[in-house]
N, C-alpha and C positions, 0 to 999 in steps of 0.2 A: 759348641766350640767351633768358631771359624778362624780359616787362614788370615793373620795379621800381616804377614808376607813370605815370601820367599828371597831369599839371600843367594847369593852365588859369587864367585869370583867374575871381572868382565872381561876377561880373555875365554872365559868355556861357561856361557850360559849352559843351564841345561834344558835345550833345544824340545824335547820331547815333552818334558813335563809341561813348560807353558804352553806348547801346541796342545795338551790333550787338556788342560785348564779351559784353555780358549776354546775348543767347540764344545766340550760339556758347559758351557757358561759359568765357571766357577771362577770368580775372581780374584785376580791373583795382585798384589803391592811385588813391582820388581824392586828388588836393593842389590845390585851388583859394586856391591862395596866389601865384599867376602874376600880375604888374603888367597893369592894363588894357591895353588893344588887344593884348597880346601872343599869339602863336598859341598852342593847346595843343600840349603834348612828350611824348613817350613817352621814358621815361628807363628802358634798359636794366638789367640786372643787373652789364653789361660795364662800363656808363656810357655805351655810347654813345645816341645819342638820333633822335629821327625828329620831324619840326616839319612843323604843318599838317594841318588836318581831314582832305583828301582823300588826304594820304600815311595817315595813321593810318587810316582807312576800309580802305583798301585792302592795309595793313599786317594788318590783323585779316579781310577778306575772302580771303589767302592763306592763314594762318595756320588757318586757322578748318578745322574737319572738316565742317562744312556743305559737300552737293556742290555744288559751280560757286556758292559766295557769292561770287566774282569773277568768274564768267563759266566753259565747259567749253573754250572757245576767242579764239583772239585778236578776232575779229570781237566778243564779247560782253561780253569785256573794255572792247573802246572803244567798245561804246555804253552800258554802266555809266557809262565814263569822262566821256560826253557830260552821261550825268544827273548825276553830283555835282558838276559846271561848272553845271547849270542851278539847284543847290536851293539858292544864297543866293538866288535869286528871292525866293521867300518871305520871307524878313524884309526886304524891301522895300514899305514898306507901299501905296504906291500901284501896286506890278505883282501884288499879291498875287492879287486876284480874277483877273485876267487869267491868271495862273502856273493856278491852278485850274479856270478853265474849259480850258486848256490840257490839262493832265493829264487832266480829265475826258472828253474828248473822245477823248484815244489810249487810254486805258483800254475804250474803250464795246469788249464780245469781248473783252478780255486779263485774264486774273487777277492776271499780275507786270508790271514794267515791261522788263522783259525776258528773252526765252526765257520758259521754262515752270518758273520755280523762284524760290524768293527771293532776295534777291542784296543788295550792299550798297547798291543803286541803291534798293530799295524801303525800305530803314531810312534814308537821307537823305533821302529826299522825305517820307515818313510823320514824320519828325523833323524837318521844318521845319515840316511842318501843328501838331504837336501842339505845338511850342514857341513859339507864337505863341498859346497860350493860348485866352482866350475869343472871340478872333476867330474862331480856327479851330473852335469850341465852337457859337456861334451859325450857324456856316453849317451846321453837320455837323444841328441841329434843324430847321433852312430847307429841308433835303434838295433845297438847289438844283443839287448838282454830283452827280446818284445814282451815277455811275460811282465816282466818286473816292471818297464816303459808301464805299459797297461795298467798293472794296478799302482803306480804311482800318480798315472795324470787322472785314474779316479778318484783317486782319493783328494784330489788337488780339487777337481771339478765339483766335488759332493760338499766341499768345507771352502771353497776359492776365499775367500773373502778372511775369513782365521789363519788359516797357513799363509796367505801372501803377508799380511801384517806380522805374523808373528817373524818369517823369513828375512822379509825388510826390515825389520829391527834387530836383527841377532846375528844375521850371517853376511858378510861383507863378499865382497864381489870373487875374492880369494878363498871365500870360505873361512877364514880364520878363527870366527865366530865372535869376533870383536861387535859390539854394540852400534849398530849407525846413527848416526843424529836425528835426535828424536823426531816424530814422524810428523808429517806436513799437518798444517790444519784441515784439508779435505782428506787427508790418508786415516786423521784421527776421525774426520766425520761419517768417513766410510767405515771404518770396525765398530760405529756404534750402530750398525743397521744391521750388523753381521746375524746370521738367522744358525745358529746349532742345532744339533740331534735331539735336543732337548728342550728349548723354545726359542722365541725370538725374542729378541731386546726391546725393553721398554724403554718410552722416554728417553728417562733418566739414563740410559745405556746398562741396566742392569739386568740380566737375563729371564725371562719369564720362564714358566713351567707347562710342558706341554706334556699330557697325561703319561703316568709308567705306571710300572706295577712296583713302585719304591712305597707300599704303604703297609701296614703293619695290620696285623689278625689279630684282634682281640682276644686278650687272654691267653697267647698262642707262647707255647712254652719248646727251647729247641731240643728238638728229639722226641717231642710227645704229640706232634699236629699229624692228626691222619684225614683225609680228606677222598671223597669218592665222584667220580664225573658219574654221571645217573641218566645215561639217553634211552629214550623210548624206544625196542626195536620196530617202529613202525615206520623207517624212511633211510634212507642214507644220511650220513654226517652231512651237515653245511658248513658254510663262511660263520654262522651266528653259533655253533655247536662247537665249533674250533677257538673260540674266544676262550668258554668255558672250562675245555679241556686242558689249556695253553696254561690258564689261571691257576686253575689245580696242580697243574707239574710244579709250576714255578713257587708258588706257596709251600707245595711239599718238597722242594730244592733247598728253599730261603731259609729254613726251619728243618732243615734234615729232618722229615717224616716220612711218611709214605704216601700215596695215591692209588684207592684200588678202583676199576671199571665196574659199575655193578647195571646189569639190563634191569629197568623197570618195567616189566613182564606184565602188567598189571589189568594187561586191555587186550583178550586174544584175539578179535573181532578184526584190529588192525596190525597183529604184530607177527613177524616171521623167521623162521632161520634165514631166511636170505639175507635180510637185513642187520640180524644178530653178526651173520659173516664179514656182511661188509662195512655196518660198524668196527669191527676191529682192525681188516684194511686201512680204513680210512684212520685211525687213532696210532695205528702203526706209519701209515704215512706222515704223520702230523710230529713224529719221534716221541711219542708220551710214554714214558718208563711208568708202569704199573706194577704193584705188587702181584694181583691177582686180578681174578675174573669172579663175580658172585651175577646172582641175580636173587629179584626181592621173589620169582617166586621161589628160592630156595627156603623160604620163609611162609609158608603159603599155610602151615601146620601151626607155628607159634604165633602168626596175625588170627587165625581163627580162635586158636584159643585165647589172644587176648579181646578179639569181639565179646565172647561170650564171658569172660569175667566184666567185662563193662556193662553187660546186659545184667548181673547180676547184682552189679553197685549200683544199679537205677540211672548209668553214666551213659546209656546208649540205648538204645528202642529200634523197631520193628514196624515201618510204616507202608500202607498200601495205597496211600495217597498216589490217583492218580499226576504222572509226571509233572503235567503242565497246572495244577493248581497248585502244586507242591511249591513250584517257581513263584506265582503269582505269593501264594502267603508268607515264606520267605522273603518277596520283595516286600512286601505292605506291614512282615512282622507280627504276623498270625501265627498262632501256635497250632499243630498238627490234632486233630481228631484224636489221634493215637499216641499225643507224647506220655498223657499222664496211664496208658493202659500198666496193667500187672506186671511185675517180673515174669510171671506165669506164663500168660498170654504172650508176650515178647518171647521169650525163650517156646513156646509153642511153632510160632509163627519164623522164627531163623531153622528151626527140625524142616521145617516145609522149605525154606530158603533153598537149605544145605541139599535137600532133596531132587529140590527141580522140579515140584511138582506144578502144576496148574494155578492152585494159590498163590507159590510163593514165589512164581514168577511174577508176581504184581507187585512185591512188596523190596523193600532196600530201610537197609540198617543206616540210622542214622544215630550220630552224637546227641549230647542232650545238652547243649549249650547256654546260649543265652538268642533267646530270639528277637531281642529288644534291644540287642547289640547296635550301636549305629554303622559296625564292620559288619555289613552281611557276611563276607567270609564266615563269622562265629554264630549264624543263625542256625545251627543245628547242619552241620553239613552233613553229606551223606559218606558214611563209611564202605559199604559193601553194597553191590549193585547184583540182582540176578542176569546170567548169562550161561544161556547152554553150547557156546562155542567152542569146541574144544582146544586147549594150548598146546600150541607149537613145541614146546619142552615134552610137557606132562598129559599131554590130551585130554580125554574127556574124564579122568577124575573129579574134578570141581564142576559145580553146578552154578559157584557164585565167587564173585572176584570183587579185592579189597581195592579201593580206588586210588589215586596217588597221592590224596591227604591225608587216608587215615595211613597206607603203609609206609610211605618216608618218614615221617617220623620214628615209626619204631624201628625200621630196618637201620634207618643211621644209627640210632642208640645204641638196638643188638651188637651192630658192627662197630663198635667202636670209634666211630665219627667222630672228631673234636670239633672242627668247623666243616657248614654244610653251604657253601657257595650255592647262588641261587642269583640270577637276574632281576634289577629291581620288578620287573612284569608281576612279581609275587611278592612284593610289597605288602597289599593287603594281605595277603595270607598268614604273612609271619605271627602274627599272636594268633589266630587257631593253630599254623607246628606248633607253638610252646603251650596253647592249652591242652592240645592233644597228647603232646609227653608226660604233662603234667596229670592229666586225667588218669595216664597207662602209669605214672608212677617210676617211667625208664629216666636214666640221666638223660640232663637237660643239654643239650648240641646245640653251637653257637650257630646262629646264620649272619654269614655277609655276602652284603649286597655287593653285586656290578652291574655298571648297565648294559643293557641287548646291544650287538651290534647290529646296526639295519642299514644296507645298500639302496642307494636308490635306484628306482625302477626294478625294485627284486620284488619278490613274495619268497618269506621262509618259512612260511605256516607248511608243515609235511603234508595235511589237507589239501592244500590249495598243489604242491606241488605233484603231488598224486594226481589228482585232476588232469593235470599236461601228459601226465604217463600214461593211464588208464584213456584216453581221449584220442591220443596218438599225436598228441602237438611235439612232442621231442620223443625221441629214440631211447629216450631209458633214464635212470636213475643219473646213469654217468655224463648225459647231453650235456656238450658244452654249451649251451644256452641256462644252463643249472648250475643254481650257486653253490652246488655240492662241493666236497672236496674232490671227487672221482673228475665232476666238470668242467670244473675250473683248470684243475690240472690238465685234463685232455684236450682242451682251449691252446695251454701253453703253458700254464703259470707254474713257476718252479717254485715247490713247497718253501723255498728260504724266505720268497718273496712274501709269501703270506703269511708266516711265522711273524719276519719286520714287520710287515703292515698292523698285524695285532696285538702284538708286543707296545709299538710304537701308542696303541690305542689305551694303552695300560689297564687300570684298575678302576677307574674312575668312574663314579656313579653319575654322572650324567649323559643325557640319552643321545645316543650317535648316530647322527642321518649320515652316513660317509659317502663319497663321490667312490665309484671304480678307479678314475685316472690315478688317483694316487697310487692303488694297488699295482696298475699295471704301469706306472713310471718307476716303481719301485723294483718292479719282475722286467724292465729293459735294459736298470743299470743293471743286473746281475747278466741278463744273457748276450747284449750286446760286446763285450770285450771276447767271447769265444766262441760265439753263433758261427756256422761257417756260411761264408757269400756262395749265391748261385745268381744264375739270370733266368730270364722266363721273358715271353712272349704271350700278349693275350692272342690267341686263337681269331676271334671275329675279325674279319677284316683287317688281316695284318699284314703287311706291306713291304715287297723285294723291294732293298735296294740293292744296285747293281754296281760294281766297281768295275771299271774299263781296264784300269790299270792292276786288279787286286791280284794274286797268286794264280799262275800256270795250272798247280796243282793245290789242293788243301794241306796244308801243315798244321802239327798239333804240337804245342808248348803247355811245360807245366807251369803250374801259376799255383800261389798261395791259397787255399780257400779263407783265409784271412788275412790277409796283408801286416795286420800285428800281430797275429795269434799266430804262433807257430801249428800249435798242437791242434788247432784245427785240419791240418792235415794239407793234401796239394788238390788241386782237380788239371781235368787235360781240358783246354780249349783248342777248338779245331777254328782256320782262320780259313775264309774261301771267297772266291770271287762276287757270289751274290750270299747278301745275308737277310737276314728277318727284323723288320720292328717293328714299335707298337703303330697301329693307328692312330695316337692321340700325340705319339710323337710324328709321327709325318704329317699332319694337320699343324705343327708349328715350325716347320721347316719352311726358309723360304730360296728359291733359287739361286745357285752362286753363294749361298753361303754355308761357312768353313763350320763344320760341329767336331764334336771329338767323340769318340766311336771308343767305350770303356775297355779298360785292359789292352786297346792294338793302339790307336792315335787319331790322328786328324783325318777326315775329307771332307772334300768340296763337293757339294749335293749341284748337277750341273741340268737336269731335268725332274720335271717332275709330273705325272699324269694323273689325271681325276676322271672318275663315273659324273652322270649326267647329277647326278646328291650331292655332288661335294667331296667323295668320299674319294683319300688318294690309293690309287690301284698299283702305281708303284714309280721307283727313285731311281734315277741313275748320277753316278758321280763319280772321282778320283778321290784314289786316298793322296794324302798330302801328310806323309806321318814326317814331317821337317816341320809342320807347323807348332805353335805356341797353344797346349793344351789350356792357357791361361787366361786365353784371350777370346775363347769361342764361350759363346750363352748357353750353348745345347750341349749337354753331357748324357749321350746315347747309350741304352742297354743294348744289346744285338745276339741274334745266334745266327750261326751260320747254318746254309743250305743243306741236311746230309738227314740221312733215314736215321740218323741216331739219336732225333730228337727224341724225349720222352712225352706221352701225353699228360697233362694235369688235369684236375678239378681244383682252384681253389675256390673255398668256404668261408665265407664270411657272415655273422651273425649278429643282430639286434635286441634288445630287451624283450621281454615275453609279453611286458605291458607298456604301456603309453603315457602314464603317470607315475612322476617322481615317488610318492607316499601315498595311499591308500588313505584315505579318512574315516575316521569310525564311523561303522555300518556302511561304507561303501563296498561293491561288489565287483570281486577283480573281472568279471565277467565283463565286466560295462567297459572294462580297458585294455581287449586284450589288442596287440599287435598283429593284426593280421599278417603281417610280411616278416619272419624272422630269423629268414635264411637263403640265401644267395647264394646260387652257384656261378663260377667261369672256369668256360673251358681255356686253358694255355698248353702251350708243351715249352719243355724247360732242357737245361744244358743237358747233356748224354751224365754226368755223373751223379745227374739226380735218382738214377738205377739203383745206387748202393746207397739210400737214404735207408735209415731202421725207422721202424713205429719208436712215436715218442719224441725223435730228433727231433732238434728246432735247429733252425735255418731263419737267413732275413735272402728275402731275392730282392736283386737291386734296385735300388728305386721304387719300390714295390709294398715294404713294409716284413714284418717278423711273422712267420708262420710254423707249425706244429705237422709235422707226417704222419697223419692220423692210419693213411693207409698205405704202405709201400708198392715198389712195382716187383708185378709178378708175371703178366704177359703184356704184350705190345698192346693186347686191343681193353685191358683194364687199366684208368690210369690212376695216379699216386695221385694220394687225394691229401690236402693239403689245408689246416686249419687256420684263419690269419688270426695272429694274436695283437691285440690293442693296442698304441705303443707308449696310451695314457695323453693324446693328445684330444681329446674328445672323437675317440673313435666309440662305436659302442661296443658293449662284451658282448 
């Protein structure tokens, strides 16, 4: 059933709804032949129809492949629901300012109006501002409401191309909402190139599809999907582990079911409480609502006793085939020595398994498949492997542990799994699960596929990233050279940002080589409208200049730490006769000419001295703050001369390897990065003192960075992480 149009009267389009059609690419027939006051209608292809802005909103915020443009949950649903009840405010002309300082206010720290994404809530409030014409016009110059300014010109900036058309066709210079004559022929050739949240236009001008998770579970019934994320406690969460996780929520959101965490315990050799801990850190940072916590070895008692009923249906054997011919016959399709041996013998030979003894440390239980399968997966894989390790939970009680094909199968079944989400990587695997359930007789668990997400120039094999830990090439689990979630974060990246970037990745089975910049152009719009400004000086060879004419004495003025952002707060700049800059800026300075010196004004740089290198040792000039900030090329960061500066370290970091993708059986060892992390030293304005671990900040001219370490005495300094700004910097 699609929309055959929408109807309206032509004195009151309803502004919102074709703006949120237009960037979800749903197209919409305008008929503004609707009698006054009447609502607008969506009029089916069926015929049938839907009446009223906030139905039609909401009609196209389900409809829509934008993620959660009507919320990921019922809770966000009805507080959508609350703001399209509040945006007739606006054209109310005497609640108007009030409506705005309103909005202004809950906006100060939020990017949307709700949750961390856009929604249909922020296309009707931004569509009652814009269609109130030059009212809204004049305040937006007055920048009396700078929250609301902020998230208005991003939301303009993120969709420019959809909201100017839809604006220019509906809202007349008065705002009245009258219709303007229909739109030039390059205005109509620019909205068919228009690029949405959801794809870009084809050809034809009809909107493509760029992956979501709009796709449907097999067999999946609402109120009965229960669904479990299964990480190995042997590593910290990743970027590729956060896909998974994201999937599961949102499946058991879609489908009102559950999601529980379950540790596949299955390998003590690699697995640890620390990691069990900071798995859930990390799934708690990621917001994933779980029912519960299990682990498969809570299961460690009924997988034994289903080995051994398989040993007793002839369905599973006891082999001491050494490892590596085991492989070798397996690969060629040779049957084992010992598949056709006794029940007797078999169950003899698992007593010595279970034991630990000398023997039966040689031997591992395997299925009795089909070895002439052309899916090696079903050549007879191996269920239970000897291991005298003792587990992180349960210690040294077990002597042998069930491996992750024979126990995912049945733990999903035991547990009541509906669907068992699983990365295409296990593709081949899928018909050994379902012959393995089928063997043990448990119900059969749907699997659906998604594909892995993979970064280039990453490694997220936990092996390999092990390796960098254990080796001492990065500082821990949490390096921000690590595509962990703890890394990435501590980098800079604000969990919203990575939530979008995956979400945006959908559901889609096909396999995803993805660039960084997207990630971190995604983590700039968020932090750039309320980062607060500082300034910084590099350290090396940085360069007085001198003002003849500058202050008697130093004076200190409060100044915005964001110029649009209120709620970023004030800092104190101190102004003095001689001040600090970069060497790379006094290297572009040329004598007698006029630069503009940020936050104070104009001078004229009137000498200039050099070392026998090149290198300038230092400037003198006048300020000239009567001149035209407009007209100078050089817009100067500076600090002033005083013991108040603060010392910095900032951090900048490179990929771990030197190759985009790894090729099968290539060895990351062959590409590591020798250089992965860069220090400079700077000192920064006196209010970088009161910076907290965590904050993020942009220094000017400089780029966005993370305070990985605060200041605590004059001779430690605040060490400072730079975050990517997705222009091809590396992570």
């Amino acid at each position: 059933m699609e929309i055959k149009s929408v109807t309206f009267p032509a004195d009151s389009p309803p502004l919102a709804v074709i703006a949120a059609a237009k960037i979800a690419g749903i197209p919409l027939h305008a008929d503004p032949s609707a009698p006054t006051d009447s609502s607008p209608v969506f009029i089916f292809s069926n015929g049938e129809q839907l009446h009223g802005i906030n139905a039609l909103l909401r009609y196209v915020g389900r409809v829509a492949s934008i993620p959660n443009f009507y919320g990921q949950n019922a809770y966000e649903s009805s507080q959508i629901d609350e703001w399209l009840e509040y945006a007739p405010s606006l054209s109310s002309g005497s609640a108007f300012e009030s409506v705005c300082k309103y909005v202004d206010e809950y906006l100060a720290g939020r990017t949307f109006l709700v949750a961390h994404y856009l929604s249909i809530a922020d296309i009707a409030i931004w569509s009652g501002l814009a269609g109130t014409g030059q009212r809204w016009e004049s305040l937006r110059k007055s920048k009396k409401y700078q929250n609301l300014i902020r998230w208005f010109n991003s939301i303009l900036a993120e969709y420019n191309d959809a909201l100017t058309e839809v604006t220019a066709t509906y809202v007349g210079k008065r705002g009245v909402g009258k219709p303007v004559a229909a739109a030039s022929k390059e205005h109509r050739g620019a909205s068919q190139s228009v690029n949405s949240l959801n794809g870009e236009v084809t050809e034809k001008g009809r909107p493509g599809n760029r992956p979501s998770f709009e796709v449907d579970l097999p067999g999946a019934e609402i109120g009965k999907v229960k669904l479990r994320f299964a990480p190995e406690p042997s590593g910290y969460l990743h970027i590729g582990h956060s896909k998974a996780a994201l999937l599961n929520q949102y499946f058991a959101q879609r489908y009102q079911g559950q999601v529980i965490v379950r540790f596949d315990d299955t390998n003590p050799a690699k697995e640890s409480n620390e990691f069990v801990d900071n798995l859930l850190i990390d799934i708690e940072t990621l917001g994933i609502k779980y029912e519960t916590v299990t682990y498969t070895s809570d299961y460690f008692p009924q997988l034994m006793e289903m080995a051994e009923k398989l040993i007793h249906q002839g369905k599973a054997y006891v082999d001491n085939t050494p490892r590596e011919d085991m492989q070798k016959e397996r690969m060629d399709g040779i049957e084992s020595k010992c598949r056709n041996n006794s029940i007797e013998e078999n169950l003899k030979l698992w007593k010595e398994m279970i034991a630990g003894t000398e023997e039966g440390q040689k031997c591992c239980l395997r299925g009795k498949l089909d070895m002439q399968d052309p899916n090696k997966s079903l050549r007879d894989p191996v269920y239970y492997r000897s291991n005298p390790v003792p587990h992180h939970r349960i210690g040294a009680k077990y002597k042998i542990y069930p491996t992750y094909d024979f126990a995912c199968p049945f733990v999903d079944a035991i547990e009541g799994i509906t669907h068992a989400l699983r990365s295409s990587e296990y593709h081949d695997r899928n018909a050994q699960y379902y012959r393995i359930q089928d063997d043990m007789g448990v119900t059969k668990v749907q699997i659906y596929e998604f594909s892995r997400l993979n970064m280039v120039y990453t490694l997220l094999s936990k092996r390999k990233l092990l390796w960098f830990v254990q080796n001492g090439k990065v500082d821990g689990w949490d390096d921000p050279r690590f595509p962990t979630v703890q890394g990435i974060v501590r980098r800079g990246l604000k969990i919203e940002a990575l939530i979008q970037f995956i979400l945006e990745q959908g559901a889609s089975k096909n396999l995803n080589l993805m660039e960084w910049d997207k990630l971190w152009t995604i983590n700039k719009k968020i932090i750039d409208p309320v980062c607060p400004r500082h300034t910084a000086v590099i350290e090396e060879r940085r360069v007085l200049l001198s003002l003849t004419n500058g202050p008697e004495k130093p004076f200190t003025r409060i100044i915005p730490r964001h110029k649009k952002y209120e709620g970023a707060g004030e800092k104190a700049t101190t102004f003095t006769r001689r001040i600090w800059i970069d060497q790379a800026d006094a290297q572009t300075i040329s004598v007698d000419e006029e630069v503009t010196l940020m936050d104070w004004g104009n001078a004229i740089v009137l000498g200039i001295e050099k070392d026998q290198d090149g290198n300038v040792t230092q400037l003198t000039g006048v300020l000239h703050l009567e001149g035209s900030v407009k007209t100078t090329k050089l817009k100067l960061t500076w600090l002033p001369e005083t013991n108040e500066l603060v010392n910095l370290t900032l951090v900048d970091f490179d990929y771990l390897i030197t190759k985009k993708k790894l090729e099968e059986g290539e060895d990351f060892l062959d590409v590591l990065n020798p250089c992965t992390k860069k220090e400079t030293a700077a000192v920064g304005d006196s209010n970088m003192r009161n910076l907290k671990r965590g904050e993020i900040l942009q220094l000017e001219r400089k780029g966005y960075f993370r305070c990985d370490a605060p200041y605590l005495r004059p001779s430690k300094p605040v060490v400072l992480f730079a975050i990517p700004d997705g222009r091809g910097r590396p992570v």
